[in-house]
C-alpha positions as CSV (number, residue, x, y, z in Angstrom):
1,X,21.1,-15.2,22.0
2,X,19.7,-13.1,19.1
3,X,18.6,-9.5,20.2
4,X,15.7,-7.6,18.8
5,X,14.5,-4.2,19.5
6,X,10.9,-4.3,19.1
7,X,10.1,-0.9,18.2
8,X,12.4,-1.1,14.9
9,X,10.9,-0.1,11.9
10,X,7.2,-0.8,11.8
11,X,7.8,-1.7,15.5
12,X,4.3,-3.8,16.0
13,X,3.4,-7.6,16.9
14,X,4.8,-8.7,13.6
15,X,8.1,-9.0,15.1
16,X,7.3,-10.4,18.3
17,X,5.4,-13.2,15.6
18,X,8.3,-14.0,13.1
19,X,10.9,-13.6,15.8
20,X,9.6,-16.5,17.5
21,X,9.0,-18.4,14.0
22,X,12.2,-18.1,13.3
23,X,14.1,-18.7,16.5
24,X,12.1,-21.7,16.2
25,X,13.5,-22.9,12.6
26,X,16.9,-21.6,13.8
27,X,17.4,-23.0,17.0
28,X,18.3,-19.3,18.2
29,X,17.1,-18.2,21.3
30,X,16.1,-14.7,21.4
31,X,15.5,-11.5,23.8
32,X,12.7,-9.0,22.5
33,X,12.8,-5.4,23.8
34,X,10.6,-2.5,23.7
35,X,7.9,-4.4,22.4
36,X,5.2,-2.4,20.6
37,X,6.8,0.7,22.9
38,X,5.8,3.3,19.8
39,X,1.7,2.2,19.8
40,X,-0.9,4.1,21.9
41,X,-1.2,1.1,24.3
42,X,2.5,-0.3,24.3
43,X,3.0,-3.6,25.3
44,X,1.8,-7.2,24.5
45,X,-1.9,-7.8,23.8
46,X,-3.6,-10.9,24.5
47,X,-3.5,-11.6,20.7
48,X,0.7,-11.5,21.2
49,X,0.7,-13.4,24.2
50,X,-1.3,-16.3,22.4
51,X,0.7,-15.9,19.5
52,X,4.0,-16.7,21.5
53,X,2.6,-19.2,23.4
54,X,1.5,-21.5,20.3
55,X,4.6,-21.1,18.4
56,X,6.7,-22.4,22.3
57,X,3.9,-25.2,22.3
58,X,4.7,-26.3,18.9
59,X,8.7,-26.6,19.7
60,X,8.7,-26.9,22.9
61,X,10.1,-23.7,23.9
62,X,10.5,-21.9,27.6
63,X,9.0,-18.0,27.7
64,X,10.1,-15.8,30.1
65,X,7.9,-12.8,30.3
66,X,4.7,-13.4,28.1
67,X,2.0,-11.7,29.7
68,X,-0.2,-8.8,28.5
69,X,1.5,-5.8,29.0
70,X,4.9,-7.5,29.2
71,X,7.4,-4.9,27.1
72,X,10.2,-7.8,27.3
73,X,10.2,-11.3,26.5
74,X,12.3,-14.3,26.1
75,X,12.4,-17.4,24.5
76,X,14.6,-20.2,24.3
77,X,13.2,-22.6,21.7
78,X,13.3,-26.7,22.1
79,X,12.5,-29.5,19.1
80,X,9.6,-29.3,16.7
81,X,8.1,-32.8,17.2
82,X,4.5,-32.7,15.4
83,X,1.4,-33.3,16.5
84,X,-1.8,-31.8,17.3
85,X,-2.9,-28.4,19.0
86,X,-5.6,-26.8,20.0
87,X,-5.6,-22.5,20.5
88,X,-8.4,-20.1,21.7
89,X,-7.2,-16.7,20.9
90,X,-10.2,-15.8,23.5
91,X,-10.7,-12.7,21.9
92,X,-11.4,-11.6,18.1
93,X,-7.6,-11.6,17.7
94,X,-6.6,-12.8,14.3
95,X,-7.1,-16.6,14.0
96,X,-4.5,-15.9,10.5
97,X,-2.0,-14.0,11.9
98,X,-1.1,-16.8,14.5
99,X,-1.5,-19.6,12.2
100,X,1.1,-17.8,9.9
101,X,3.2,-17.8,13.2
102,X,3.1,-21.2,13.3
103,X,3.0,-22.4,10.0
104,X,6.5,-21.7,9.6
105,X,8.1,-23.9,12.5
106,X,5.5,-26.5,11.5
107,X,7.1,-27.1,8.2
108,X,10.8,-28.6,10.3
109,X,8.7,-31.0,12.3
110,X,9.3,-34.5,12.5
111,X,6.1,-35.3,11.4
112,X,2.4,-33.4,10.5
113,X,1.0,-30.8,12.4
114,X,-2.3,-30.6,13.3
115,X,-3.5,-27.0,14.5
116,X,-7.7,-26.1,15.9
117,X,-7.8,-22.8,16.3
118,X,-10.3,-20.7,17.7
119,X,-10.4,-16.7,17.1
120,X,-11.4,-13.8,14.4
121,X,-11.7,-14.9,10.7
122,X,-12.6,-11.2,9.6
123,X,-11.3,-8.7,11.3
124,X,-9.1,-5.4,10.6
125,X,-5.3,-4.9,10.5
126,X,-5.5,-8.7,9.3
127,X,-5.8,-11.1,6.5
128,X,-9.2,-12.5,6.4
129,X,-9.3,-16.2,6.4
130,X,-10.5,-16.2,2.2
131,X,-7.4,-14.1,1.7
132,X,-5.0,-16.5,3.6
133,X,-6.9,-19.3,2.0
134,X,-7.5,-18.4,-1.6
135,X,-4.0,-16.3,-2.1
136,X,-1.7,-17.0,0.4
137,X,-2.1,-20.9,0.9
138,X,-1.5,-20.9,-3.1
139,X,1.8,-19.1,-3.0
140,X,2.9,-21.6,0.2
141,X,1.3,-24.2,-2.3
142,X,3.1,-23.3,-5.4
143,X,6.4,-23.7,-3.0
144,X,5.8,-27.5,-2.6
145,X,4.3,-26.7,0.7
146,X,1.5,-29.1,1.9
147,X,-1.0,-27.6,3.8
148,X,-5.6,-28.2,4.7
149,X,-7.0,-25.8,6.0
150,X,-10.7,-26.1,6.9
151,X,-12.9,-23.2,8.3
152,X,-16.2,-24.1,10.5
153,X,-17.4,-20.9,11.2
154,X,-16.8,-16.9,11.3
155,X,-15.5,-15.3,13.9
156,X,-16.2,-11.2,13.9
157,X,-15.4,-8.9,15.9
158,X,-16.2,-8.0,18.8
159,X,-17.4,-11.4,19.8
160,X,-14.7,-13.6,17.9
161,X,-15.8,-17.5,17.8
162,X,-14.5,-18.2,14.7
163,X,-12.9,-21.7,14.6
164,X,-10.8,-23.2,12.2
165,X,-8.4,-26.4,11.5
166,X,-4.9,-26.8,9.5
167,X,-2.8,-29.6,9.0
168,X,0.6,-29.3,7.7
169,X,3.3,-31.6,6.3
170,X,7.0,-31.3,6.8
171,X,8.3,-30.1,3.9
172,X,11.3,-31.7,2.6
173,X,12.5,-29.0,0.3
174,X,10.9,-25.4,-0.3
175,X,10.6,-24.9,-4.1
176,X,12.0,-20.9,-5.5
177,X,9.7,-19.1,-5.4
178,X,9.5,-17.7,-9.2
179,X,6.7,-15.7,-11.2
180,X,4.1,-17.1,-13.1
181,X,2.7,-15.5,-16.4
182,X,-1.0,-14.3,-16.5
183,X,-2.6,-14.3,-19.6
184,X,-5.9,-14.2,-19.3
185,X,-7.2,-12.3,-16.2
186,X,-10.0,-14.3,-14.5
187,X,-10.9,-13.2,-11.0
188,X,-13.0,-15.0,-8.1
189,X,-14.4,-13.8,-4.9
190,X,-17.0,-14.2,-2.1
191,X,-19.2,-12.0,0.0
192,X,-18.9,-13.2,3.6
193,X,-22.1,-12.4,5.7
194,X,-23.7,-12.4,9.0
195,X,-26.9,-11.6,10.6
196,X,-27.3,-9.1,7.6
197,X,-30.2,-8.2,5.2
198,X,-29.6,-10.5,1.9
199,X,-29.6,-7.0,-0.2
200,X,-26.1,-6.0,1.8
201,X,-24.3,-8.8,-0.2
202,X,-26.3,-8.6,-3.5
203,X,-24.5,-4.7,-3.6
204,X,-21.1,-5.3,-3.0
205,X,-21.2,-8.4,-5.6
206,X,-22.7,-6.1,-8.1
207,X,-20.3,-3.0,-7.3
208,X,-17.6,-5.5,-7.3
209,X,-18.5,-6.9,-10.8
210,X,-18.9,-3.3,-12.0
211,X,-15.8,-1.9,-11.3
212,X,-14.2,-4.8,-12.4
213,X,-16.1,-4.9,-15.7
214,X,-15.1,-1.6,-16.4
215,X,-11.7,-2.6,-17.1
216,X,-12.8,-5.7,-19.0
217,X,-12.4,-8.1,-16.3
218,X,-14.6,-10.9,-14.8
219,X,-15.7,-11.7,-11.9
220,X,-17.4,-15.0,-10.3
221,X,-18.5,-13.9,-7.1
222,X,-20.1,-16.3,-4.5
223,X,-22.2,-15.2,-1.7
224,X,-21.8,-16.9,1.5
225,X,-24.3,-16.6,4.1
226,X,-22.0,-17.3,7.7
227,X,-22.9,-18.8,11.0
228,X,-21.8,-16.2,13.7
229,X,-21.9,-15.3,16.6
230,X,-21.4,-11.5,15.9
231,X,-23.0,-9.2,12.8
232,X,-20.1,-9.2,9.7
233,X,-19.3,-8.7,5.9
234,X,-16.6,-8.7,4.0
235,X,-15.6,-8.8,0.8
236,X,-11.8,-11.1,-0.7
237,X,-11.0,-11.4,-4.6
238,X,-7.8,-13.4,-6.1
239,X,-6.8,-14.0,-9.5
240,X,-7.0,-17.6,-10.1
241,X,-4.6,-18.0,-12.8
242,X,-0.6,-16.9,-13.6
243,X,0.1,-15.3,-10.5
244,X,-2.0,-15.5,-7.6
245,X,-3.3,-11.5,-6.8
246,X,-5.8,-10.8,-3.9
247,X,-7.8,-7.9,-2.4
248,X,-10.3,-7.2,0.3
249,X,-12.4,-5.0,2.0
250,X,-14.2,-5.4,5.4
251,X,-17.3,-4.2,5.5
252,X,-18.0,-1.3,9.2
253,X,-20.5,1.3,10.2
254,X,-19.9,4.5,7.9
255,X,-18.9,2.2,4.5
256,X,-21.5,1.4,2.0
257,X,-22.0,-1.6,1.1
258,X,-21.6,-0.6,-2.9
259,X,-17.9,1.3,-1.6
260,X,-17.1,-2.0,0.3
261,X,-17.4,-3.8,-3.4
262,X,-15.5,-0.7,-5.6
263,X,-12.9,-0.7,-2.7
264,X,-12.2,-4.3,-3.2
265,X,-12.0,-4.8,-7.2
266,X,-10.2,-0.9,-7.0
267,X,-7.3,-2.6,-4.9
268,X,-6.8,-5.5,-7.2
269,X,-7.1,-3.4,-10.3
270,X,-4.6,-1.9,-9.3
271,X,-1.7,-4.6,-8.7
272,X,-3.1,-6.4,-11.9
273,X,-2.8,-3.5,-14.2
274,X,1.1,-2.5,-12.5
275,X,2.2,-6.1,-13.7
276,X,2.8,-7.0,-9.9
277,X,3.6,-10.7,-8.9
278,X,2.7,-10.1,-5.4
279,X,0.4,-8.1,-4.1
280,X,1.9,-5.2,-1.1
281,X,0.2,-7.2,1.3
282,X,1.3,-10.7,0.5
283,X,4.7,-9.5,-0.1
284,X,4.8,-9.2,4.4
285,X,3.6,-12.7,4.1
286,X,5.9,-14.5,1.8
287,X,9.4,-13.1,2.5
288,X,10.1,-15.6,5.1
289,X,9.4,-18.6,2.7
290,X,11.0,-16.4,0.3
291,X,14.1,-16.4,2.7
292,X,13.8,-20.1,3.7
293,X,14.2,-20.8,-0.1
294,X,17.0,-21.2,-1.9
295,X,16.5,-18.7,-4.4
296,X,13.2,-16.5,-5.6
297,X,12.1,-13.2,-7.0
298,X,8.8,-11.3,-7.1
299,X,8.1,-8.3,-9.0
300,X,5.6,-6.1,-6.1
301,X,4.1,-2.3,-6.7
302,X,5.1,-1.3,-3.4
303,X,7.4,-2.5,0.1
304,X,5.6,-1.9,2.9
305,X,6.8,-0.5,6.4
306,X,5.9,-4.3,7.5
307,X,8.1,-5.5,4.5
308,X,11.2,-3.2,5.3
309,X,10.8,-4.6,8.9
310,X,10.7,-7.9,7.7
311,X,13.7,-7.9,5.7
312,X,15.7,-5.9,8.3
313,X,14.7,-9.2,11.1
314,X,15.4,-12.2,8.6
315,X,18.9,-11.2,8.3
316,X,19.5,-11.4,12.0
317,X,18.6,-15.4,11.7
318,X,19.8,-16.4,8.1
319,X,22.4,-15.2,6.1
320,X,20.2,-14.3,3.2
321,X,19.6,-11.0,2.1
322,X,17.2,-9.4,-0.4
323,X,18.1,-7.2,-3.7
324,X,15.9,-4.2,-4.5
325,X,15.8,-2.8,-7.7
326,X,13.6,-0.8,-9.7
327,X,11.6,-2.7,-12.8
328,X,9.4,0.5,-14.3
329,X,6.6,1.3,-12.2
330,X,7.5,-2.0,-10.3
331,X,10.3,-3.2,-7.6
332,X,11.9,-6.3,-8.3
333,X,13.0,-8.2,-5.3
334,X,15.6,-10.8,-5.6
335,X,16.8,-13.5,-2.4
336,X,20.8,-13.2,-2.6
337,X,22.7,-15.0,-0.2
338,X,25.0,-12.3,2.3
339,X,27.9,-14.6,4.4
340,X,29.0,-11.3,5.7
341,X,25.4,-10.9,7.5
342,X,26.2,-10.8,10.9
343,X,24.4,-11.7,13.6
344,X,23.4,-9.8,16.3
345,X,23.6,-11.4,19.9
346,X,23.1,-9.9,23.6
């Protein structure tokens, strides 16, 4: 049994999510302590506790102590078989973060998964669902990774509702993940809205396209006018060519809605003009495929507290390792395979 302290490093429900990903590819059962014990409310949340429990539906698995609050859990993980699921987060949890928690046991199943999934699309701390569609789907994508995602409507916070659907294939053999070359910058994007004057996304468009013009780039920017059950606005751009970027901002009380738009083209301005492969926030998305891989580089601006975390818990499952090393203003970050990794067991 693999143990994992789960206040190391970034110490939040990232770990609990691709500790039971991988225990699920590996076979490995695991034992999680101190779960979230650094955050202001320690514990699981009921966005953790649905997390876990779709990842032990899709193999299978037994859970000991999954229940909100729960600072301990563990889980002993059984065959990935395929088929179809159906979640409620019940809450505006994340309807991303747990399909991300599932996607990755999903591609060793016997056959296709299909996952319904009702949650938040658009809320904070987590990649909104034109992010995960539009950037991160492409790098999983550009892996030979096989996967539909369809979203029916928006789910904001505080009322949630959003529902969504995925099917993924087994994947017979991931593809290295290795940079692409980006000539010619051209950007896309859309305004998400709900229950909001038409102005609100007319502004952020045209901030957006300013910003972005300023630096001689482009923009084709949709506005899409969401049915919700709660008020929202949000802003994702990608780079649709060479290597896939992406940026966003979520539009609250406080922010204008021209700062929502500068916010979002500033962010991707910035890893387009530092030469960046992955952007900091879809580095902490990739480096399990990354890991899964055979071999892969990326070239990022920046490794995040996630991304340290991430790297530190992959080499308690795999015997892969990753090599740092500084490329001019960038970090180049190479898979290496590490036999001496050992593995750390209760």
């Amino acid at each position: 049994m693999i143990a994992i302290d789960g206040s190391h490093g970034e110490g939040g429900g990232q770990i609990l999510r691709l500790s039971v990903a991988l225990s699920a590819v590996t076979q490995e059962p695991i034992r999680v302590t101190n779960i979230r014990r650094n955050r202001p409310n320690p514990g699981l949340k009921p966005q953790h506790v649905m997390a876990i429990n779709s990842v032990a539906e899709i193999c299978h698995a037994q859970v000991e102590g999954n229940t909100v609050g729960s600072s301990m859990i563990t889980f002993y993980p059984g065959g990935i078989k395929g088929g179809t699921y159906s979640f409620n987060i019940g809450t505006a949890g994340s309807i991303t973060l747990v399909l991300q928690a599932c996607i990755i046991p999903s591609l060793f199943a016997t056959h296709k998964i299909t996952i319904s999934i009702t949650g938040g699309t658009d809320v904070k701390w987590a990649p909104p669902w034109d992010y995960f569609y539009h950037v991160f789907l492409s790098h999983l994508q550009n892996m030979n990774i096989r996967i539909r995602g369809h979203l029916i409507c928006r789910g904001y916070y505080p009322r949630g509702g959003g529902k969504a659907t995925m099917v993924i294939d087994p994947v017979d053999t991931l593809r290295p993940f290795i940079p692409r070359e980006t000539p010619n910058i051209q950007v896309k994007g859309i305004v998400n809205m709900a229950h909001l004057p038409s102005h609100i996304g007319d502004r952020i468009k045209k901030s957006a396209e300013e910003t972005l013009a300023a630096q001689h780039i482009s923009a084709d920017i949709d506005i899409i006018l969401e049915q919700s059950s709660s008020v929202g606005v949000g802003l994702v751009l990608w780079t649709c060519n060479g290597s896939i970027l992406g940026a966003d901002c979520l539009g609250e009380k406080g922010i204008s809605s021209e700062k929502v738009g500068s916010l979002a083209a500033s962010r991707l301005l910035s890893e387009i003009q530092s030469g960046a492969t992955l952007d900091m926030y879809a580095v902490d998305q990739m480096l399990p495929y990354l890991a899964l891989s055979k071999k892969g580089f990326f070239f990022c601006r920046e490794l995040s507290s996630h991304a340290s975390t991430e790297m530190w818990l992959i080499k308690k499952f795999l015997k892969k390792d990753f090599s740092i090393q500084p490329s001019g203003v960038l970090k180049k970050v190479t898979l290496v395979d590490n036999p001496d990794v050992s593995i750390s067991t209760a």
